[in-house]
C-alpha positions as CSV (number, residue, x, y, z in Angstrom):
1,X,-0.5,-2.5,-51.1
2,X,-0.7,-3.5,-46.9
3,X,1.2,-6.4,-46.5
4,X,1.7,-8.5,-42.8
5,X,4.6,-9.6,-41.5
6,X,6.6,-10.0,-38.2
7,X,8.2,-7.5,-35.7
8,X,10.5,-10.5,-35.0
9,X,12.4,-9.5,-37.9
10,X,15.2,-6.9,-38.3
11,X,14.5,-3.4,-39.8
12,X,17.5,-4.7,-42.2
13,X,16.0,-8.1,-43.0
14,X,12.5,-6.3,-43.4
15,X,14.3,-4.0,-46.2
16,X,15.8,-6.6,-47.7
17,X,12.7,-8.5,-48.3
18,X,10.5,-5.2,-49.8
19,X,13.5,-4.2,-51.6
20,X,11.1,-4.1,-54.8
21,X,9.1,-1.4,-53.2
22,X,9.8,2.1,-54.5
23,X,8.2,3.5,-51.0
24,X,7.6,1.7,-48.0
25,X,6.3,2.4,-44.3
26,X,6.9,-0.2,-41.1
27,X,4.2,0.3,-38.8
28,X,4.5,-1.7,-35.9
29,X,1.2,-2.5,-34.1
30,X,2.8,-4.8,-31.4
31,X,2.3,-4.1,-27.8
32,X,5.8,-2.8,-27.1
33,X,5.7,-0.1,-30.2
34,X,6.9,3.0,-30.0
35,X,5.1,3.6,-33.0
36,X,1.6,5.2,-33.3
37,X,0.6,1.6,-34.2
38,X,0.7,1.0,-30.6
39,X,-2.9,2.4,-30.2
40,X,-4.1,-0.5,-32.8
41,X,-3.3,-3.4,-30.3
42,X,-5.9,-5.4,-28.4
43,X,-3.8,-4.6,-25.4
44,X,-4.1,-1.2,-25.6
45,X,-5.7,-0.1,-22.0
46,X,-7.7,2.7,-23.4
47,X,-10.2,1.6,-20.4
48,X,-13.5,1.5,-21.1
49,X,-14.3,-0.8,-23.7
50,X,-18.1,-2.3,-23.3
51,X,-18.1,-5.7,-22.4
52,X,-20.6,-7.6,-25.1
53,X,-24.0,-8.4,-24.3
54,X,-23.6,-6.9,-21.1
55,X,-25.7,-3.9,-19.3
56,X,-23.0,-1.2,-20.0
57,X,-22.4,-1.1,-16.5
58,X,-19.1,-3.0,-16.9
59,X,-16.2,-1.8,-19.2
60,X,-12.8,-3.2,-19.8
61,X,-9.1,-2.4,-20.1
62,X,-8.5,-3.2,-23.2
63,X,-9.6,-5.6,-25.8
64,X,-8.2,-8.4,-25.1
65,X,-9.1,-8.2,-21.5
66,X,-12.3,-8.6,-23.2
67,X,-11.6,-12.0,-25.0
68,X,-9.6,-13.4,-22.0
69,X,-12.3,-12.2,-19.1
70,X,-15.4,-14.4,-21.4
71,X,-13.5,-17.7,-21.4
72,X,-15.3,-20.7,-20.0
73,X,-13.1,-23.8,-18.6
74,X,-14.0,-27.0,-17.3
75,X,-13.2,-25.6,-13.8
76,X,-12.9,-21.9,-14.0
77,X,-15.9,-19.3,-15.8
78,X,-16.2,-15.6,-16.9
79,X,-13.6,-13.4,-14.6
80,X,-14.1,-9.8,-14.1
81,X,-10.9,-9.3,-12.6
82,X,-9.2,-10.0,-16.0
83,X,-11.1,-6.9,-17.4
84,X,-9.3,-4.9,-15.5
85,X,-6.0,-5.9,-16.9
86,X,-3.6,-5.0,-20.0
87,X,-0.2,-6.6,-19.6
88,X,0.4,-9.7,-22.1
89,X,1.6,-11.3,-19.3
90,X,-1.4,-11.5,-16.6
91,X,-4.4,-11.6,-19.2
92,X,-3.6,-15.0,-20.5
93,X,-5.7,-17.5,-19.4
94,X,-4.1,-20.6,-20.2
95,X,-6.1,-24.1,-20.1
96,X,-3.5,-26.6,-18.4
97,X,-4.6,-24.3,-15.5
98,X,-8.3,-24.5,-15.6
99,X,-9.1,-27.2,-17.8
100,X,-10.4,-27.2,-21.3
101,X,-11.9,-24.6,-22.4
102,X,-15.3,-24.9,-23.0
103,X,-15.9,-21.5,-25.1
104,X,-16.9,-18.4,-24.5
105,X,-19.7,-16.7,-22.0
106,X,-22.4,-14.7,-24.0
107,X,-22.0,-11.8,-21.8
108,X,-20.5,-11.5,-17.9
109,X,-24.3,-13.5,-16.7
110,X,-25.5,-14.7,-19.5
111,X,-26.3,-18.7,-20.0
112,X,-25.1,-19.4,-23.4
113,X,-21.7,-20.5,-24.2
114,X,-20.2,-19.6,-27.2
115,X,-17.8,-21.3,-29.4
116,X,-14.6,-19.8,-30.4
117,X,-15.8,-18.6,-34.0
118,X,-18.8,-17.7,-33.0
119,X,-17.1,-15.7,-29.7
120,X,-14.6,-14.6,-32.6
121,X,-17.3,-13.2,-34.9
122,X,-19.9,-12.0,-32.0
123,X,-16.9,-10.4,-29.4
124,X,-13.3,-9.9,-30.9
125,X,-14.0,-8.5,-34.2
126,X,-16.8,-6.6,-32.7
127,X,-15.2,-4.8,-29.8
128,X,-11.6,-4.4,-31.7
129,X,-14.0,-2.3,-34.5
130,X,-15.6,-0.5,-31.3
131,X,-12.1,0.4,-30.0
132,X,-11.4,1.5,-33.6
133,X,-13.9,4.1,-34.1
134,X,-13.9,5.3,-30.4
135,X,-10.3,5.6,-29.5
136,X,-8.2,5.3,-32.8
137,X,-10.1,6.1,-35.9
138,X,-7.4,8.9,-36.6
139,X,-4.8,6.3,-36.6
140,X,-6.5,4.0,-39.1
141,X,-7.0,7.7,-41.0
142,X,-3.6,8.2,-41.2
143,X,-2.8,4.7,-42.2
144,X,-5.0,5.2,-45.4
145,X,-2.8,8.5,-46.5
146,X,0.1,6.9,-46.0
147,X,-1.5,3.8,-48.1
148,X,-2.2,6.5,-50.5
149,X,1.4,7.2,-51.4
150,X,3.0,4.0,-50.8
151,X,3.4,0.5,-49.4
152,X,2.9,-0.4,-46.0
153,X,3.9,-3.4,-43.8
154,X,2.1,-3.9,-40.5
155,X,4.5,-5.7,-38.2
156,X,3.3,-7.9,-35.4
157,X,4.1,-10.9,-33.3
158,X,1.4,-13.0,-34.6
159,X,0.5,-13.1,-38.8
160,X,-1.7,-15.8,-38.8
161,X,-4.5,-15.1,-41.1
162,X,-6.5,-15.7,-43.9
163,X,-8.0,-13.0,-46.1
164,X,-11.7,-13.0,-46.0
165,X,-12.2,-16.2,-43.2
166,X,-13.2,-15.9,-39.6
167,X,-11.3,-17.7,-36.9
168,X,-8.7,-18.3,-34.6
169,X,-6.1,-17.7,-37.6
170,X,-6.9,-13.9,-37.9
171,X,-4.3,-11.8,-36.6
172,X,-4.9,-8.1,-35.3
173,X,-3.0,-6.9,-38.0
174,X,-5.3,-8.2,-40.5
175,X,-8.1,-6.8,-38.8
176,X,-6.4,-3.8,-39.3
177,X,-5.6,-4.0,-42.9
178,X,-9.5,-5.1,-43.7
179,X,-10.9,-2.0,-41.6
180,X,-8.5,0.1,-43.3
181,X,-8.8,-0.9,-46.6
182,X,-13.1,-2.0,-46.3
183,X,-12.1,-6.0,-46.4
184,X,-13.8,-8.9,-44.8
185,X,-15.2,-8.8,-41.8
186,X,-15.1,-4.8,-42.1
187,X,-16.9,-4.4,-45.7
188,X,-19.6,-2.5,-44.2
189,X,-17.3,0.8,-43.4
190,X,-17.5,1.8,-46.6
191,X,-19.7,3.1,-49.1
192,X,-20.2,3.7,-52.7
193,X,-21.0,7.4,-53.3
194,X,-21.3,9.4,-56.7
195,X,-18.6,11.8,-57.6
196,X,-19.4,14.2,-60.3
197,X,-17.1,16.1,-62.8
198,X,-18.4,19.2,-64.2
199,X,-16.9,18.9,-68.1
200,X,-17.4,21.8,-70.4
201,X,-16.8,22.5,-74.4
202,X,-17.3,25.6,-75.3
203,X,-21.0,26.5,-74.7
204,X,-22.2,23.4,-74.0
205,X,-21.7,21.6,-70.2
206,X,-22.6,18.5,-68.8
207,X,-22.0,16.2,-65.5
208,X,-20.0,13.3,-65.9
209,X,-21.0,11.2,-62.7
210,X,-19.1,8.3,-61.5
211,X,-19.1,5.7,-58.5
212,X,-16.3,5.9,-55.7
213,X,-16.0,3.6,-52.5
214,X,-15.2,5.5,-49.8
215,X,-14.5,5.2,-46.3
216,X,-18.3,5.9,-44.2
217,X,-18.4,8.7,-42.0
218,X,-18.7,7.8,-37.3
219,X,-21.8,9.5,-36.5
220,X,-21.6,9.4,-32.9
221,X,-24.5,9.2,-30.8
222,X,-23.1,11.7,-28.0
223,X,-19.8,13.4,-26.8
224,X,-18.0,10.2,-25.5
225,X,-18.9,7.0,-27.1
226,X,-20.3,5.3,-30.0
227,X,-22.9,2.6,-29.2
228,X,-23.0,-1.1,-30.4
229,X,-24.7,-3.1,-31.1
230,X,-23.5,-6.7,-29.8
231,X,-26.1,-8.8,-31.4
């Protein structure tokens, strides 16, 4: 089992709760971790995330610089600067400062404006599964052997979700539970592949073949990145 829960909870509180566990693993994925988690977060500045339904001549920080560098207010649009940036506290773009926001630019020059699901389902999810299997595919690797052998609780600051919905509720960590574990909006990273088992008795042999879901294999189109498609 992954469960979600808060790093604004004690270890001993934590424990206490998944005391019914035999086996358990904290991973934090919050920005601060000292964990490997750390490499899971939308603020990671892994530096040159593709900015959707752009060129490619533009990359990002991080992820988040991403989602915060797209916003659309009454009196501010897109701004590159924020894709340079990773710390929590210069990427937010709060609205009592600009305005409403209006949604979300369909690229740095495009003329469409997005709202926030569709922004949610067309840029986050998309560019946090790009950062996934560019930068920290061996993370989400290890996550499944631990999952494997026992429970694990991803800790962040926000828990917000709901399993299989798209929206502003979805936290990170649930977008890292669904990739690891081939859930909405991350069905598509697995496959359904025949496993065969050689049985003999005696003389006689036969194949005994049956289905398994298992994680797909990156193919990566060259030595540095995997494309995406954004559309």
């Amino acid at each position: 089992m992954i469960f979600i829960d808060t790093i604004l909870k004690s270890r001993e509180q934590l424990s206490e709760e998944y005391s019914y566990a035999e086996f358990i693993d904290f991973i934090d994925l919050s920005f601060w971790s000292k964990d490997f988690g750390r490499r899971l977060n939308p603020y990671y500045p892994y530096g040159d995330i593709p900015i959707p339904y752009d060129s490619g001549c533009m990359k990002a920080c991080c992820v988040e610089s991403v989602w915060q560098g797209l916003k659309v207010f009454e009196e501010a649009d897109v701004d590159k600067d924020v894709f340079q940036l990773y710390q929590p506290n210069e990427l937010e773009r709060v609205q009592y400062e600009k305005g409403n926001l209006l949604g979300f630019r369909r690229g740095v020059y495009g003329h469409d404006i997005l709202t926030y699901e569709e922004a949610y389902r067309g840029i986050y999810v998309k560019t946090y599964k790009w950062m996934i299997e560019n930068h920290a595919k061996d993370i989400i690797d290890s996550i499944r052997e631990i999952h494997e052998k026992t429970t694990i609780v991803l800790l962040d600051v926000n828990t917000n979700y709901f399993e299989g919905t798209l929206g502003h509720c979805l936290s990170h960590a649930y977008l890292v539970k669904a990739y690891t574990l081939g859930l909405p909006p991350f069905e598509d990273v697995f496959e359904v592949k025949d496993e065969h088992h050689y049985m003999t008795n005696g003389r006689r042999s036969w194949d005994v073949v049956t289905k398994k879901r298992v994680p797909k294999e990156i193919i990566f189109h060259n030595d540095k990145q995997m494309s995406i498609d954004f559309y």
